[in-house]
C-alpha positions as CSV (number, residue, x, y, z in Angstrom):
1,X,0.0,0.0,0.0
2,X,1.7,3.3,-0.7
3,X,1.4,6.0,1.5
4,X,-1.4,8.1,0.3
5,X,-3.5,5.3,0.0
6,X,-2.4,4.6,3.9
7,X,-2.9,8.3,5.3
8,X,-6.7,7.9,3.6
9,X,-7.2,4.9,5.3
10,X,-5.8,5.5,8.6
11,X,-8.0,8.8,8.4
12,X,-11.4,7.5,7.8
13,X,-10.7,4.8,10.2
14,X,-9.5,6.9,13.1
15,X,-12.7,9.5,12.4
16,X,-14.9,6.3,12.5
17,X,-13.3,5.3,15.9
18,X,-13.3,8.5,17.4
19,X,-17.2,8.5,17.8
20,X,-16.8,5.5,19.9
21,X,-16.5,3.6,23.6
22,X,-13.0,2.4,22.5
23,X,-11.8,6.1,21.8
24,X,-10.4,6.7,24.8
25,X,-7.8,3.7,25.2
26,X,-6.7,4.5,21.7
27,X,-5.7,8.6,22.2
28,X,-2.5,7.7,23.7
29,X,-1.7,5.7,21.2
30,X,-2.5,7.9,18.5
31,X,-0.8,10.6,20.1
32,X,2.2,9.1,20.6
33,X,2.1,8.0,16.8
34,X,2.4,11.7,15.9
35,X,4.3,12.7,18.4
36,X,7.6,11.2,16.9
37,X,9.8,13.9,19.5
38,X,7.4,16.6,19.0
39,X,5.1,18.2,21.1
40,X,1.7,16.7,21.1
41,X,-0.4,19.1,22.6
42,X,-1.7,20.4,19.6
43,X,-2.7,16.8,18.5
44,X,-4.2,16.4,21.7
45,X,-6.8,19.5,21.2
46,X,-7.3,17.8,17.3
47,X,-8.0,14.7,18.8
48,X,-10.3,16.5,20.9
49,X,-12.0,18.2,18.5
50,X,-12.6,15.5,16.2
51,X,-14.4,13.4,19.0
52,X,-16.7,16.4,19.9
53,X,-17.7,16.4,16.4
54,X,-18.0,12.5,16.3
55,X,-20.1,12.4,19.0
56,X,-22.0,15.7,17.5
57,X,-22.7,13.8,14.3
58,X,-23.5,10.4,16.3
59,X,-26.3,12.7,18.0
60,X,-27.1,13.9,14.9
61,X,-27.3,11.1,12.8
62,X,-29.9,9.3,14.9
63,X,-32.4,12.2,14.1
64,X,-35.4,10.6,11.1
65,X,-34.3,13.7,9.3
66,X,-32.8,12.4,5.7
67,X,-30.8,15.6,5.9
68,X,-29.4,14.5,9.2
69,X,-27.1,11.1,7.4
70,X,-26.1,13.9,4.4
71,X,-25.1,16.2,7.2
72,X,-23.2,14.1,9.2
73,X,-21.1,12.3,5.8
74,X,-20.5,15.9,5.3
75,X,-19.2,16.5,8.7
76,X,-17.1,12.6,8.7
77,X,-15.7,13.5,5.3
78,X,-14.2,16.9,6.4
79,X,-12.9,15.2,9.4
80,X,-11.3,12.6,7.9
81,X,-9.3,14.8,4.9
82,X,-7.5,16.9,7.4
83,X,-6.9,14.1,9.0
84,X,-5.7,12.3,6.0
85,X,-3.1,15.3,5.5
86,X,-1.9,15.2,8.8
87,X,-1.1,11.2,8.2
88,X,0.2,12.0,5.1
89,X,2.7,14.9,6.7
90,X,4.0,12.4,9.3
91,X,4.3,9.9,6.5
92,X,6.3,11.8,4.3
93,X,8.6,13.3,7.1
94,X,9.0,9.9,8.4
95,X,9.5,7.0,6.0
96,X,9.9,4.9,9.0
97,X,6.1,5.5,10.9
98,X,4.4,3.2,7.9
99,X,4.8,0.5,9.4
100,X,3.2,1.5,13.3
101,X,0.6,3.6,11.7
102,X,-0.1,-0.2,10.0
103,X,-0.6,-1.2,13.6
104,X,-2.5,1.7,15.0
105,X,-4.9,1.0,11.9
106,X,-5.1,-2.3,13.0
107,X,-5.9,-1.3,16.6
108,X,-8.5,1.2,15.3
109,X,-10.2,-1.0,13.7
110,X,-11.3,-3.0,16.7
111,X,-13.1,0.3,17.9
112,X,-15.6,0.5,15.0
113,X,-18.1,-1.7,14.8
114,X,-18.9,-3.2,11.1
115,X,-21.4,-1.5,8.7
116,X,-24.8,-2.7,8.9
117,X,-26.2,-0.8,6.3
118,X,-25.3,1.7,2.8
119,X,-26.1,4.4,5.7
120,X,-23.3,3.5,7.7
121,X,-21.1,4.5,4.8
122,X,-22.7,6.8,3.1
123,X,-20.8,10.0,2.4
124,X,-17.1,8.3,2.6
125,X,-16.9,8.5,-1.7
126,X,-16.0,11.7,-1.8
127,X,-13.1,11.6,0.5
C-alpha cells in the first residue's frame, strides 16, 4: 500500500473510531504515533475536536431527518481529509512511521463496529 492510500485509510478509520467507547484507550496511542519527538499538545486539542464532532454527528445522525445522514457524511468526510493530510505529513517526514501507523490502523479497527447498512457509509466516496 503506498502511503497516500495509507494516510486515507488511517483517516477515515481513526474519524470512524473516534465516535466511539474504544476512543479513549486509543488517544494515547495515536498521540504518541504523531508525536515522533514533538510536542503533542496540539494533537491532543485535534484529537479532541474530532471526537466532539464524532459524538456531535453520532447525535445527529440518529435524528429521522434524511438531511441529518447527508449532514453528518459531510461533517465525517471533512474530518477525515485533514486528517488524512496530517497522516500524510507524518508519513512523508518519516519514512519509517508506515509501518506503526499499519498497527495503529489495525488497533482502530477494533473500535468501529462493522457496517450494517449503505447508511453506515454513506458519504465516505468523496473523501
Amino acid at each position: 500500500m503506498d502511503n497516500e492510500a495509507r494516510a486515507r485509510l488511517a483517516a477515515t478509520t481513526l474519524v470512524e473510531a473516534a465516535g466511539t467507547d474504544g476512543w479513549v484507550a486509543m488517544q494515547p496511542k495515536i498521540v504518541s504515533w504523531f508525536g515522533r519527538g514533538r510536542s503533542t499538545r496540539k494533537i491532543q486539542r485535534q484529537l479532541a475536536a474530532t471526537r466532539k464532532w464524532m459524538l456531535m454527528a453520532a447525535a445527529r445522525g440518529a435524528a429521522p431527518d434524511p438531511w441529518a445522514a447527508r449532514e453528518v457524511a459531510q461533517v465525517r468526510t471533512a474530518e477525515a481529509r485533514e486528517w488524512g493530510k496530517r497522516f500524510a505529513d507524518v508519513l512523508s517526514a518519516s519514512p519509517g512511521a508506515a509501518a506503526d501507523l499499519d498497527l495503529l490502523v489495525e488497533a482502530l479497527r477494533a473500535c468501529v463496529p462493522e457496517p450494517t447498512s449503505v447508511e453506515d457509509i454513506r458519504g465516505w466516496a468523496d473523501f
